[in-house]
N, C-alpha and C positions, 0 to 999 in steps of 0.2 A: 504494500500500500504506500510505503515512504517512499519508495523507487518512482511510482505513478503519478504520485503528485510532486515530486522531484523534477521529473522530466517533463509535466504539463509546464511548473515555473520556469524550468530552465529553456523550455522549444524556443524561446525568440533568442537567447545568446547565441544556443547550440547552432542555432541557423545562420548567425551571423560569423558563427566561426567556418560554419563549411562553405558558406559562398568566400571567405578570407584564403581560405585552403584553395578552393578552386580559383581563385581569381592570380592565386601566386606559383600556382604549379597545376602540370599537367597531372593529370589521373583522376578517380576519385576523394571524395572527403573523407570515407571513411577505410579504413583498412579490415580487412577479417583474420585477424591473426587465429594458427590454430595453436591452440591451449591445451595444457590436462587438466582434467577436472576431477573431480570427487569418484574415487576409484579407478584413477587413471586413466578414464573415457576422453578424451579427445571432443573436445565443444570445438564452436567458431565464437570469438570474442570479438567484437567491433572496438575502432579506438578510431580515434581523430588521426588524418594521416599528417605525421608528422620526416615521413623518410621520403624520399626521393622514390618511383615507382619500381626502379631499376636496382634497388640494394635488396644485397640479397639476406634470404630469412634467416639469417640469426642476431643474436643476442649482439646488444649493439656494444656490449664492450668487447663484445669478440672481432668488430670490424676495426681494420688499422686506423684509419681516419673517419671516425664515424660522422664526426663535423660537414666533409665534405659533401654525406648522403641525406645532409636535414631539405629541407623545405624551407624555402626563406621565412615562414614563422613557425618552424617547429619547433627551433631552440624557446622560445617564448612558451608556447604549448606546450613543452614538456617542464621547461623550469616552473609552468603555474599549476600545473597537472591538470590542464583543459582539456590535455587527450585523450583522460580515462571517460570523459562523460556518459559520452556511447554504452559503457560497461550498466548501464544503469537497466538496457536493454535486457543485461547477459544475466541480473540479478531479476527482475522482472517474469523472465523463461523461466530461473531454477538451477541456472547455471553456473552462478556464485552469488554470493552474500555479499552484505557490508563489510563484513571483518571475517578474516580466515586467512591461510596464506596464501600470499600471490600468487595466480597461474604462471606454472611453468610454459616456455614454449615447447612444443610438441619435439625437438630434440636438445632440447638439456638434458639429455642422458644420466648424467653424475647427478643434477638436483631431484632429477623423479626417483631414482634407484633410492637414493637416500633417504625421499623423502617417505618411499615404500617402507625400506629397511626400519623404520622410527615410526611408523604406521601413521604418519601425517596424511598417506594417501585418503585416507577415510573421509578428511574434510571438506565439506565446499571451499571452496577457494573464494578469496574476498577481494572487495575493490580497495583497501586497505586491510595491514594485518600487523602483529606485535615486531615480526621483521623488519616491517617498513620504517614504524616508528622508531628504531632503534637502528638504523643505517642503509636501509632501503637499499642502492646503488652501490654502497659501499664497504656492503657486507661480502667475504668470502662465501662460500657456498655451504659448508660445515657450520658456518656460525651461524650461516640464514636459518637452516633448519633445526641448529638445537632452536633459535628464537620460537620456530613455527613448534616445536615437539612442545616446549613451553606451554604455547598457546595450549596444544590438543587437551593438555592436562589438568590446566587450570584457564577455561573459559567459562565465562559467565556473564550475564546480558550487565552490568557492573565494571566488569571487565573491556567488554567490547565499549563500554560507552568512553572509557579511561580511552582505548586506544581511536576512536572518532575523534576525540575531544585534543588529542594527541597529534594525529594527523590534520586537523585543522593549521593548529599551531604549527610545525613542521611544515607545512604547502605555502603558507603566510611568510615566513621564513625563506622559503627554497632551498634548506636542507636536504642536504642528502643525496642530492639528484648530480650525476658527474654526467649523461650525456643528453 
C-alpha cells in the first residue's frame, strides 16, 4: 500500500526524470536489470537508466572506467538515489520489500553462493537494507553479507524503521555511493 501511494506522489518527478534521461541519451529510461531474489529466482528489476546502452552487464565496480559509461545525468541519479524509484514497481509485484538485502545481479557468483551458504537466500531483497546503511558501495562482499546474515536474524518492523530512517539520512548525505 506504501509503494502505491509512493508512486501515485512520486509519477510527476519520476516523469520528469525519464523524459531528462531520454532527452540526454539515446535508449530507454528505464533499465531491466536481472536480479536474484528470494530463493535465488531470478526477477527483472526496473531502475532509472543511469549507464550508457552499450556497457556491459556487470557490477559497475567491476568496469575499468565506469565514469566513462554514465549518462550525462546518471552520476546525479545515482549520487541522489533517483534511480532506484522504478524498484517501487518491483516491491508492488512481491518482488522485494522496503528493507532486506540488496539484489544481487544475476552473476555475482561469490555474493549469491554466500549469500546461500548464511541462508540470507531466504529473504526478499529490499530497496534499502542494514548493508546499505552501513557502507552500501563500499563494502567488501564478506562484510556485505555478515551485515545482510545480521539483518536475517534480528529483523523486526522496529528495526526496519531504524534502517529507512537511516537510509534517509545516508541518501541526504551521499554516502557511501563510489560510482
Amino acid at each position: 500500500m506504501i509503494a502505491l501511494v509512493m508512486l501515485i506522489f512520486l509519477c510527476i518527478p519520476m516523469s520528469c526524470i525519464a523524459l531528462m534521461i531520454r532527452l540526454t541519451s539515446n535508449g530507454p529510461a528505464l533499465y531491466w536489470s536481472a536480479r536474484v531474489g528470494k530463493d535465488n529466482v531470478i526477477f527483472r528489476m526496473p531502475k532509472f537508466r543511469t549507464m550508457k546502452i552499450d556497457t556491459p552487464p556487470v557490477a559497475t565496480h567491476l568496469l575499468k572506467n565506469s565514469d566513462q559509461f554514465l549518462t550525462p545525468i546518471g552520476k546525479f541519479l545515482r549520487k541522489s538515489s533517483l534511480d532506484e524509484l522504478p524498484q517501487l514497481f518491483s516491491i508492488l509485484k512481491g518482488d522485494m520489500s522496503f528493507v532486506g538485502p540488496r539484489p544481487a545481479l544475476f552473476n555475482q557468483d561469490d555474493l549469491v553462493a554466500l549469500r546461500t551458504q548464511k541462508g540470507v537466500h531466504v529473504l526478499v531483497p529490499g530497496l534499502t537494507g542494514w548493508a546499505q546503511v552501513n557502507g552500501r558501495d563500499e563494502l567488501p562482499i564478506p562484510e556485505k553479507v555478515a551485515f545482510d546474515e545480521y539483518y536475517l536474524y534480528n529483523r523486526s518492523v522496529l528495526f526496519d524503521i531504524k534502517i529507512i530512517l537511516m537510509t534517509f539520512v545516508k541518501v541526504l548525505r551521499r554516502e557511501g555511493v563510489k560510482h
